[in-house]
N, C-alpha and C positions, 0 to 999 in steps of 0.2 A: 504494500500500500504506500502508494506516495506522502513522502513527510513533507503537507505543505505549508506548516511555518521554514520549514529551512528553502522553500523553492521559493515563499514570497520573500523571503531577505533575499535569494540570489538573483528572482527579478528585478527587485529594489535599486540592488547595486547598479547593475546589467542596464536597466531602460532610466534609469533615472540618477545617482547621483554617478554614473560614469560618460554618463552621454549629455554632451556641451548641449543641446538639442533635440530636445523629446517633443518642441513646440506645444501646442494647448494638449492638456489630459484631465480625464478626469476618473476618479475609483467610488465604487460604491460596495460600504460593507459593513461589517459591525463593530464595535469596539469590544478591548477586553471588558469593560464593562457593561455590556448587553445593549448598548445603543445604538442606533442604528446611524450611519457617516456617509455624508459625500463629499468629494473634495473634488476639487476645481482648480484648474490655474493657466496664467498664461502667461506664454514668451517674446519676444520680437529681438530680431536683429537691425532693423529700422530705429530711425528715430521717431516717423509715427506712431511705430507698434509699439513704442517704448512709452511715449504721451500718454499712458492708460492709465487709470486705478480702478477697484473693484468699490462699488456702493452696493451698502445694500439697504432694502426701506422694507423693514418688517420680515418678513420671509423670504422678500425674493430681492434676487442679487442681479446687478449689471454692468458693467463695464462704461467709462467714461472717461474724456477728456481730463488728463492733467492738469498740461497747459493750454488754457482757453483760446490763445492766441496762435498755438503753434496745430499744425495736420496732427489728423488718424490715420494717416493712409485714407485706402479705401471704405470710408465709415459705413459702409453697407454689409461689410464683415471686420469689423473693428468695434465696432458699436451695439451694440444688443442686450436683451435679459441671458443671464445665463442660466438662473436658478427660479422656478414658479412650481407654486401648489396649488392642488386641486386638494377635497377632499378625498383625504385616503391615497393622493397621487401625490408622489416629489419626484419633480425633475431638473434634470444640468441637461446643460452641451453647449457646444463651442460655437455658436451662431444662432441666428433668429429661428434657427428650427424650434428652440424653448418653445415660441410662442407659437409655431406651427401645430405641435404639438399640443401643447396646453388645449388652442382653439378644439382640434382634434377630439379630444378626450372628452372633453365636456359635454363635446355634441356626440358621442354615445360611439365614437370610434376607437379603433386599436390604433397600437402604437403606429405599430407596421404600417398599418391602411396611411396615417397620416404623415409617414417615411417618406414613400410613396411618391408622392407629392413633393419632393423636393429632389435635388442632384448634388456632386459634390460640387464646391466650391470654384467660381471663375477665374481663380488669381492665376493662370497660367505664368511661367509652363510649370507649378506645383500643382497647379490643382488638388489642394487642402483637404485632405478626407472631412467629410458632418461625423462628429461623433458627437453619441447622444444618450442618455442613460436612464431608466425608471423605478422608482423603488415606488409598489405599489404592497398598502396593505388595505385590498377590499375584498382580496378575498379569504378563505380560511386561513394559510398560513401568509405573511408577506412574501412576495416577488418580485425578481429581480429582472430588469432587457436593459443589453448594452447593444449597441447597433454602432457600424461604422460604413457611411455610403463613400464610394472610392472610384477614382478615373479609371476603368477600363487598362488594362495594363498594353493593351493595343489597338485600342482607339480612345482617347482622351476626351474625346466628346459623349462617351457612355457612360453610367455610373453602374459600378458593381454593386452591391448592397449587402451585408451583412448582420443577419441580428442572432443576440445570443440571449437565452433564458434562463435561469436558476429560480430554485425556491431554497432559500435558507441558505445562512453561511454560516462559520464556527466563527465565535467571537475571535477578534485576533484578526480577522482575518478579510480581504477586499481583492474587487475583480475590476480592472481598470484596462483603459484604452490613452493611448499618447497619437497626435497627429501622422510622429514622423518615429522614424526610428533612429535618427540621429542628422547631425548638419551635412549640406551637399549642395549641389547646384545643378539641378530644381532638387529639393530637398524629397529623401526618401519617404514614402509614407510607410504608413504601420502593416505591419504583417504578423497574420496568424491569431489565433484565438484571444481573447483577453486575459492579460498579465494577469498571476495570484501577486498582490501586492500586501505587505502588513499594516496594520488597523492600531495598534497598540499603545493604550493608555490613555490618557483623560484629551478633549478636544485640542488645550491647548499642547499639549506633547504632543498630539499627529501635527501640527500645522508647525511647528517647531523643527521636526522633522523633516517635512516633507520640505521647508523651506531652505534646510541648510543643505539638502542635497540637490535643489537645482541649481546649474550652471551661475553663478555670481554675476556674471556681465548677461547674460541674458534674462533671466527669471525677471516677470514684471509684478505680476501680481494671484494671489492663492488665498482661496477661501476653502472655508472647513465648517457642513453645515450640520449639527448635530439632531439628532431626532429620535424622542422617548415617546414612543408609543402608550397611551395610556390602557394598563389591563382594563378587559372588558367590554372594551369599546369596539359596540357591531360596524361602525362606520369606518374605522379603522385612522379616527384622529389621531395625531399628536400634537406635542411640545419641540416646537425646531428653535435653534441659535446658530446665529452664523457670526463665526471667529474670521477677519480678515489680517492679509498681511499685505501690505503694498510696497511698490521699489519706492514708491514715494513719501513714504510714511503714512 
């Protein structure tokens, strides 16, 4: 049987504090204390991509202008919600899909269906994988879909689509996706199943964490959204906090 605390420290190392370049990622899993985590974050090698900080107003989190005066790049994928609830639904992902999705869901749709509907990313020639994540508790046990849509690896005008499902994870323990698999030009995208990555200890130790192993001159900004489900509860409410760390302060 696979020992997977030891294989999510060696993804750890591997996709993230050894690689200058993991671009946006996000994991969703539980902590050693039984709560449930998403985590977030993003990179840029630009100086628009670098303009960003993560706000968040209540539960949901987005991305924004640093400096007012200076570019985002392309603010059509620079710019967005990253993190929105529904009830019984918490969502990330690295672009406006959030809200594709969110819309989606409300109106009595799956995840997939509201995928669907979107492609990957135009910033040629990268063409940015949508990575998108759901932690949903409406039904008996809570469930997990990580989905990454990706350019056709021979024709760039296609999107590939990927989505993955779980029900339940061992405290300790999270399933994440990164853009890229490290720096290049056009930058590699992600490949293969979603990373076991580790979960361990209170909100602010993950986000502690997670910040000191990305890249220094790249890493912009990394939120950590914590979520206690309360026993009992047929709607599948909870209690969410979002811990932010920005390049900006």
């Amino acid at each position: 049987m696979t020992d997977l605390g030891a294989l999510a420290k060696e993804e750890f190392a591997r996709r993230i504090e050894q690689n200058a370049y993991p671009g946006r990622g996000l994991v969703i899993g539980r902590s050693t204390d039984g709560a449930w985590i998403q985590i977030y974050w993003i990179m840029g090698r630009s100086d628009g991509s670098r303009n960003r900080v993560f706000v968040a107003d209540g539960s949901a989190l987005h991305t924004a202008p640093w400096d007012g005066g200076a570019g985002v790049g392309d603010s059509s994928l620079t710019l967005y919600e990253a993190m929105l609830e529904l009830p019984g639904v918490y969502l990330v992902s690295n672009g406006d899909q959030t809200r594709t999705l969110a819309d989606a869901i409300a109106g009595g749709e799956r995840f997939e269906a509201a995928l669907e509907t979107r492609e990957r990313e135009h910033d040629a020639p990268n063409f940015t994988p949508r990575i998108s994540g759901m932690l949903d508790f409406r039904g008996d046990a809570p469930g997990m879909a990580l989905s990454i849509l990706k350019a056709h690896p021979a024709d760039s005008a296609e999107t590939d689509r990927f989505t993955y499902r779980s029900v339940g994870l061992p405290p300790g323990l999270g399933r994440g996706l990164t853009t890229y698999v490290g720096d290049g030009d056009p930058l590699p995208p992600y490949e293969g199943e979603p990373a076991w990555l580790p979960i361990e200890g209170s909100a602010r130790e993950i986000i502690e964490r997670y910040w000191a192993a990305l890249d220094a001159d790249n890493r912009v900004s990394l939120a950590v959204k914590r979520i206690a489900p309360e026993t009992g509860s047929g709607l599948g409410l909870a209690q969410s906090e979002i811990l932010l760390q920005n390049r900006h302060g």
